[in-house]
C-alpha positions in Angstrom: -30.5 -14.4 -16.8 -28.4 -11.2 -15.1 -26.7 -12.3 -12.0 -25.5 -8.8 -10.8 -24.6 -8.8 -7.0 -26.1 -5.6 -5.8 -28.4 -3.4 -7.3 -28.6 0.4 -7.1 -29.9 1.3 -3.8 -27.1 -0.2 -2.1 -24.5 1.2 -4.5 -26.1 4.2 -4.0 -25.9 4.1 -0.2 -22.2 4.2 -0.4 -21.7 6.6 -2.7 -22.1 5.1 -6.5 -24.4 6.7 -9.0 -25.0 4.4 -12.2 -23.7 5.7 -15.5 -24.6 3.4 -17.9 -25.7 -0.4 -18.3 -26.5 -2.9 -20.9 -26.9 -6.9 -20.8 -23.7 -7.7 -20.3 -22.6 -5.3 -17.4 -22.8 -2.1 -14.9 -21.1 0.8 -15.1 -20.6 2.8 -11.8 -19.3 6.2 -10.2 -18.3 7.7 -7.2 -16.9 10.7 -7.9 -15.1 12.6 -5.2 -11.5 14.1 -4.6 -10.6 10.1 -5.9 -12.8 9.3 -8.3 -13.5 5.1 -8.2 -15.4 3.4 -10.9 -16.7 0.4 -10.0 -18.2 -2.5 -13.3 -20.4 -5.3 -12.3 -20.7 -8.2 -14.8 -23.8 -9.8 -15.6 -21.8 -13.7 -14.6 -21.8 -12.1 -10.7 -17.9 -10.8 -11.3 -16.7 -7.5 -10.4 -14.3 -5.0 -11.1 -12.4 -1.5 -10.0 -10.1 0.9 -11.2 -9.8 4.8 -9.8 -8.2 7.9 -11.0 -5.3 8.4 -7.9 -1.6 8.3 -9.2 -0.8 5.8 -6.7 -0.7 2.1 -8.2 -3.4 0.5 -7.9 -4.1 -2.8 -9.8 -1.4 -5.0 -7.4 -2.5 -3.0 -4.1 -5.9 -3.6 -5.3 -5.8 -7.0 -6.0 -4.4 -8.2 -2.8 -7.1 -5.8 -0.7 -10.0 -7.7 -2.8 -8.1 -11.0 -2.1 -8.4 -10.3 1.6 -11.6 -9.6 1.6 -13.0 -12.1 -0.6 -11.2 -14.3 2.3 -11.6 -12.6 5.2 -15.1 -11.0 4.5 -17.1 -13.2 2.5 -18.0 -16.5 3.6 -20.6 -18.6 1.3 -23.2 -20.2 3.7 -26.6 -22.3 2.6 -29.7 -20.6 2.8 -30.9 -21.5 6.5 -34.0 -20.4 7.9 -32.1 -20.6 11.4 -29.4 -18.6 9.9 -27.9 -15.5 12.4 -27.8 -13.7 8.9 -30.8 -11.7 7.6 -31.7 -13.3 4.4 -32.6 -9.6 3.1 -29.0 -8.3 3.5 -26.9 -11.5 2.2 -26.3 -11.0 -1.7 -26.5 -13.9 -4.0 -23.5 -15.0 -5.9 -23.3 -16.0 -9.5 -27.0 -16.7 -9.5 -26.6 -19.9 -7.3 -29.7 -19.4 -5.6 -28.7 -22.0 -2.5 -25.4 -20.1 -1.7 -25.3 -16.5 -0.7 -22.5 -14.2 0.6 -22.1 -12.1 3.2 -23.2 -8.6 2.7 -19.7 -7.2 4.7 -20.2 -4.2 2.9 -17.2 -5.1 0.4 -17.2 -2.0 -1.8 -17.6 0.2 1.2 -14.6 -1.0 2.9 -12.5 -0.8 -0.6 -13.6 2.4 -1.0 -12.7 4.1 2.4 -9.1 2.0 1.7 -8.6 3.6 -1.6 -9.4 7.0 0.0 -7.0 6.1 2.3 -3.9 5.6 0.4 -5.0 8.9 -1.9 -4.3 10.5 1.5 -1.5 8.8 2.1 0.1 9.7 -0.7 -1.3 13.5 -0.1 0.9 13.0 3.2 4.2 11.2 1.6 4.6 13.4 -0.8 3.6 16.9 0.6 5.8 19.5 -0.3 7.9 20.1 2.4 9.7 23.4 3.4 12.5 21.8 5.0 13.4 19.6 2.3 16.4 21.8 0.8 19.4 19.3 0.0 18.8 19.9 -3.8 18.2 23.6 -5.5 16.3 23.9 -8.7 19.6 24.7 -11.1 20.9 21.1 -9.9 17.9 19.1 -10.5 18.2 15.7 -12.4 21.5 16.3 -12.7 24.7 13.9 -12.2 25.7 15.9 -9.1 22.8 15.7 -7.8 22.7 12.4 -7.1 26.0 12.2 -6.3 25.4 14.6 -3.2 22.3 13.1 -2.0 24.5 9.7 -1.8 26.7 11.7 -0.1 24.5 13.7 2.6 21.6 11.3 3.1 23.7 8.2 4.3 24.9 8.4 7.8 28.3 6.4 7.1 30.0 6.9 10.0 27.3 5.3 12.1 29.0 2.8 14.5 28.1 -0.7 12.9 28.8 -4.8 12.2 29.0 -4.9 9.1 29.4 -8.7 9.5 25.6 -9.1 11.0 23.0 -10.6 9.0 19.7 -9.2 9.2 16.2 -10.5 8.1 14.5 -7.6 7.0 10.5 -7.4 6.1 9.3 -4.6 4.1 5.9 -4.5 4.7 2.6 -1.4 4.2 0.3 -0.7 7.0 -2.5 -0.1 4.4 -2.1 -3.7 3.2 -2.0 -5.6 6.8 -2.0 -4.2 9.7 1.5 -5.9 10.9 4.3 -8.0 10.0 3.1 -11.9 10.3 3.3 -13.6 13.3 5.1 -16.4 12.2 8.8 -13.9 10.8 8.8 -13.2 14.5 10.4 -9.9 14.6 12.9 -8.2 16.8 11.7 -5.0 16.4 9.7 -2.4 13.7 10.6 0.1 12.0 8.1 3.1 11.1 9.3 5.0 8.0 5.7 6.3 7.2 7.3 9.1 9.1 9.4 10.4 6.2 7.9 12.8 3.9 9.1 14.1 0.9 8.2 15.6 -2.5 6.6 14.2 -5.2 7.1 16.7 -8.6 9.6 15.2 -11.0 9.2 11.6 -10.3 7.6 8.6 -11.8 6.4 7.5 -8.3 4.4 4.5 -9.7 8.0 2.4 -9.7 9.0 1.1 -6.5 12.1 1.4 -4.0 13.7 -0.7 -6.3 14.7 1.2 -8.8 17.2 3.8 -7.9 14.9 7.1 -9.1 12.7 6.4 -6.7 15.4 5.7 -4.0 16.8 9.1 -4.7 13.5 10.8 -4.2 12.8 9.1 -0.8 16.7 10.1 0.3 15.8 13.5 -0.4 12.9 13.5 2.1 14.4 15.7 5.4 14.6 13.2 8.2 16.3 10.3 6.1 19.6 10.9 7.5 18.6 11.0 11.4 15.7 8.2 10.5 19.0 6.0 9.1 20.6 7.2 12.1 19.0 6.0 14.7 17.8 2.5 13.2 21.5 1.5 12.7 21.9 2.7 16.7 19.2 0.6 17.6 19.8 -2.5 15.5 23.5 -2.5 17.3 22.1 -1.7 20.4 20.2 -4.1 20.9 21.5 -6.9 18.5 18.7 -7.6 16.4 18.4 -10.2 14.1 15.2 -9.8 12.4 13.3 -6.3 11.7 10.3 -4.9 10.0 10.1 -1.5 7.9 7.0 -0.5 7.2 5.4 2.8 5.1 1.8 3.7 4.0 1.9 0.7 1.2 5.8 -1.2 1.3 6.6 0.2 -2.0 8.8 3.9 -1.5 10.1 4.7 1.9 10.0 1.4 3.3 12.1 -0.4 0.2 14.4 2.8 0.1 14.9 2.4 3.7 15.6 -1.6 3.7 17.8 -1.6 0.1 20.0 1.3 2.3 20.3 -0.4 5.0 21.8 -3.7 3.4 23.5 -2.1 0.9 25.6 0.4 2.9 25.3 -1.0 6.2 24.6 -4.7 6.7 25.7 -6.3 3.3 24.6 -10.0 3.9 21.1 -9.4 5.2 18.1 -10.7 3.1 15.1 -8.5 2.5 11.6 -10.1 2.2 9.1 -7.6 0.1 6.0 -8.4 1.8 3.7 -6.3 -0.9 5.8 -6.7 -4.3 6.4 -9.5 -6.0 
């Protein structure tokens, strides 16, 4: 017995056209400037995977997590239910529980389009961005310089304060918890920088990627002005946010501890 949880109409209605099937599974497109496939399993399981550079199986992950919790809650069949029968979707072909239809796939989908375009934004080419010339690229002095110009070092500054700081992605919550109690955030979606020449699917954490995100114009006076308002106003806990916690939010954080406040603790809210 096939225990698929949608068929093609509703696919359809979103976007997906249905490339092949057999017993065992369905195989679905929706092709567009990302192109997401989307596999449903014959046991009621699903699965997606997309054609964007940005990384997807982690970010993805979480985003079903929260909506498998947030989204779809079993409930008996109930001819008193508030939910139309017609649009709740049965789930591995236990025909006394249903799901909510929350329109799961829909809401994935507009989120992967969202980070493509996110990405289209982070790492536009920008005009202004003219620390590095071509002839110096990926070279030793290169790196040395952007250490050198990027970092605002003579920033006024306690180096003695300790800092909580929560790197976090606006495209994966849509704040810092509740419950880290922040002073204050810290928006470094703002940044924008280029994108050729690195392997962008690494994280802040490794220094290539660091480099790339120092590079970005603005870095300096972003740096700047966040050291200035931490000692300003004495803060003891801060978020840093980006499009997905994983480039300019890291870069930003790793800096600021490393060069700045050398005993604070960064929390990475989206990498493990």
């Amino acid at each position: 017995m096939n225990n698929f949880l949608l068929d093609d109409k509703k696919l359809c209605y979103i976007g997906f056209k249905k490339v092949y099937e057999n017993d065992a599974s369905r195989f679905y497109t929706r092709y567009d400037k990302t192109t997401i496939n989307l596999i449903l399993y014959s046991d009621g399981s699903w699965s997606v995977n997309h054609t964007n550079y940005f990384p997807e199986t982690e970010h993805i992950n979480e985003k079903v997590r929260q909506l498998v919790e947030e989204e779809n809650e079993f409930l008996p069949i109930d001819e008193n239910s508030p939910i139309d029968i017609k649009e709740q979707i049965p789930i591995l072909g236990n025909s006394s529980m249903y799901i909510k239809n929350a329109n799961i796939f829909k809401q994935l989908v507009i989120w992967i389009d969202e980070c493509a375009q996110d990405d289209l934004e982070q790492f536009a080419n920008d005009t202004n961005d003219t620390i590095i010339t071509a002839k110096e690229e990926d070279s030793d002095f290169n790196k040395e310089y952007v250490y050198k110009t990027a970092i605002p070092y003579n920033t006024l500054h306690n180096s003695t304060r300790t800092l909580m700081i929560y790197v976090w992605g606006r495209r994966i919550r849509s704040t810092v918890p509740s419950n880290y109690k922040i002073d204050h955030n810290f928006n470094a979606a703002v940044l924008h920088g280029k994108k050729k020449g690195i392997d962008w699917r690494q994280d802040g954490r490794q220094e290539e990627i660091r480099i790339g995100v120092m590079k970005c114009s603005g870095f300096y006076d972003f740096m700047e002005s966040m050291v200035r308002q931490i000692e300003a106003h004495s803060y003891k806990k801060i978020g840093i946010n980006c499009a997905k916690g994983r480039h300019r939010s890291v870069t930003c954080a790793i800096i600021l501890r490393d060069y700045f406040y050398p005993t604070s603790e960064i929390v990475y809210l989206e990498l493990k």
